[in-house]
N, C-alpha and C positions, 0 to 999 in steps of 0.2 A: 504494500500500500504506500504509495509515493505521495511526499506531500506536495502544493499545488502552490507554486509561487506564482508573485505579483512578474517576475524576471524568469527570462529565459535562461537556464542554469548554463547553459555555454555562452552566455552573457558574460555569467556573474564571472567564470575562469578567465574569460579574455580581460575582460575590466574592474578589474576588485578594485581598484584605487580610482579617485576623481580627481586627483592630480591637473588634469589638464585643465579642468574646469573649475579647478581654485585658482588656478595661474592665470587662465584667462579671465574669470570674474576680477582677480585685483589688477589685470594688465601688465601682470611682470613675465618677464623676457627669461627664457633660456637661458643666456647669456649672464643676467644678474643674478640666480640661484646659483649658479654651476660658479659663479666665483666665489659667491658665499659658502658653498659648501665644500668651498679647494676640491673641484669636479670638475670635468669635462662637461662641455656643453651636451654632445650623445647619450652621454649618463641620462642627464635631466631627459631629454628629447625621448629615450627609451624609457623612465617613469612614466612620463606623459601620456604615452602612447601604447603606456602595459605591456611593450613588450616585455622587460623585464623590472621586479619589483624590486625595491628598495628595501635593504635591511630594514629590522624594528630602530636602530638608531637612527637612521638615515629618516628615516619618516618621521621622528618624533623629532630629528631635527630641523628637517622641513616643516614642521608644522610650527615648529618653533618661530621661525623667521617670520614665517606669515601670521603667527598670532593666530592660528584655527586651533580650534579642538581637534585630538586624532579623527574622530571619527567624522567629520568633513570630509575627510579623504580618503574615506571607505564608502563604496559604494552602500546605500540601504536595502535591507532587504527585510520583506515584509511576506508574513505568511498567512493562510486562511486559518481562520478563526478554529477552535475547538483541539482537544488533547492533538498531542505531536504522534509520531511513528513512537519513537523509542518510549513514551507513557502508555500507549495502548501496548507496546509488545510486550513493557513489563507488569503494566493489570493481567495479562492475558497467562504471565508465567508465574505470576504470583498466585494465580486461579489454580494452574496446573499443580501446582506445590502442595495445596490444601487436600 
């Protein structure tokens, strides 16, 4: 029984970060992070763009510079209402046990 997201889960693997889309909402440049963070501009440009994610330091320090909460820069994810998988499979083995 698979649960039933608001996102397309090969969404969620390609773009877990919103990086690009805090960068562009405050209008900073590749070029101004990547020397704040003593980086290569490609680095930034491949956050950006998910192709590849950023250490937990790396993000917490980017988030830092920008003044966001981490989770600005994680995608949201939202799920339908009512118990998860993993609570029904454990009611279900807890039943089994009795």
């Amino acid at each position: 029984m698979a649960e039933q997201t608001n996102i397309d889960e090969q969404e969620v693997f390609n773009a877990i970060y919103r990086i690009d889309v805090v960068l562009t909402e405050k209008k900073i440049r590749n070029k101004v992070i990547a020397k704040l963070m003593e980086t290569d501009e490609e680095t930034i440009s491949r956050w950006r763009n998910n192709k590849v994610q950023p250490t937990r330091e790396n993000l917490y320090k980017l988030a830092k510079l920008l003044k966001v909460n981490l989770q600005e820069l994680h995608i949201k994810t939202e799920w339908s209402p009512g118990p998860s998988d993993a609570e029904i499979a454990q009611a279900e083995y807890k039943k089994s046990k009795k």
